[in-house]
C-alpha positions as CSV (number, residue, x, y, z in Angstrom):
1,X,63.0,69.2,169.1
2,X,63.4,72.7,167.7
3,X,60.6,74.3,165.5
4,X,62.7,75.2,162.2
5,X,63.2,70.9,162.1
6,X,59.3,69.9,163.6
7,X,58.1,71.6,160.3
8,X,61.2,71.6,158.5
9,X,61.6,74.9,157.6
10,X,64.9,74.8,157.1
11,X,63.6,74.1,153.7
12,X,61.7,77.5,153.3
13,X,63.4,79.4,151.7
14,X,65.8,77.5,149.3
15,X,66.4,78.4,145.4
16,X,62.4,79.1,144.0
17,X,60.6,79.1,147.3
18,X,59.3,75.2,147.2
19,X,58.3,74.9,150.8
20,X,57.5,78.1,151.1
21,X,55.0,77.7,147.8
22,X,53.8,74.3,150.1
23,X,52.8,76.2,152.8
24,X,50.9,79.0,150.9
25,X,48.8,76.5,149.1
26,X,48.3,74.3,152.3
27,X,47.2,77.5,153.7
28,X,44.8,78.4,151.0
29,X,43.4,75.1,151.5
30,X,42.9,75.2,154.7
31,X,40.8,79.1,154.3
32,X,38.8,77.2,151.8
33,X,37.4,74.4,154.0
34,X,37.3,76.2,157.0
35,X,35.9,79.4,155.4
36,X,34.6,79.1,152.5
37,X,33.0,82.8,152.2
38,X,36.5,84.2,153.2
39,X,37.8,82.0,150.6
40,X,35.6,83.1,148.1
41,X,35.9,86.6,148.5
42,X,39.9,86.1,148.3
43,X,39.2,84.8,145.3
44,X,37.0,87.4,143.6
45,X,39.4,89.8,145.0
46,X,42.3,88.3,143.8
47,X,44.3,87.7,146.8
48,X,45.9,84.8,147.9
49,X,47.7,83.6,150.8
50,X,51.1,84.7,149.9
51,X,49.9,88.3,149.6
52,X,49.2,88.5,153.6
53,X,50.9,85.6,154.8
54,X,54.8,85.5,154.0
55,X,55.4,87.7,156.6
56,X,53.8,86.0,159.4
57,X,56.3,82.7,158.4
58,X,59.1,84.4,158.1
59,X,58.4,85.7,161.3
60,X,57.6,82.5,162.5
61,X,61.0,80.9,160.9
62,X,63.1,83.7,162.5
63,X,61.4,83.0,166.1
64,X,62.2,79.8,165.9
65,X,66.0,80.6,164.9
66,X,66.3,83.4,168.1
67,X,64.7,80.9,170.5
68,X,67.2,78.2,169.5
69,X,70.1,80.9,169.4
70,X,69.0,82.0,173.2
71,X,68.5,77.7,174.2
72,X,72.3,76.7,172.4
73,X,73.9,80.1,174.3
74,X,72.3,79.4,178.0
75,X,73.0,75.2,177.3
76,X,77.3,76.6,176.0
77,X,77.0,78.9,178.9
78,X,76.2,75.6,181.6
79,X,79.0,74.1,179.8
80,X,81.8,76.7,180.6
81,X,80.5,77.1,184.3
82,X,80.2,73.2,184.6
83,X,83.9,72.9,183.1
84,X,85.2,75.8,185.1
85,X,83.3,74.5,188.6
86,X,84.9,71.1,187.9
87,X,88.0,72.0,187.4
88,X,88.1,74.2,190.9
């Protein structure tokens, strides 16, 4: 199963962001339970996870679209040797 539809982000960046607004708050959650000082100081500094994190899933998002460009072109490439090895 391909990243982009295990965490369907597919969805992450249609018209106002509302996965991508999902994810920063799930992230912000997650700072705040598991570091609550980090969290805190975030918050007194105004900063929150959007600031430092759309980058990393975007990057994330695009990975996951280049790995399943490079799986679909080796899999099409199998096909055309397959078809032209059968056809022999």
């Amino acid at each position: 199963m391909r990243v982009a539809e295990i965490f369907d982000m597919s969805h992450l960046y249609k018209k106002e962001l509302p996965k991508l607004k999902l994810f920063f708050y799930q992230l912000d959650r997650l700072i705040a339970m598991k570091l609550p000082q980090l969290h805190q100081h975030f918050k007194d500094e105004q900063i929150n996870s959007g600031i430092f994190a759309s980058a990393w899933f975007i990057t994330q998002f695009t990975n996951s679209l280049q790995i399943q460009d490079k799986k679909f072109k080796k899999n099409s490439s199998k096909d055309v040797a397959g078809g032209s090895a059968g056809s022999s």
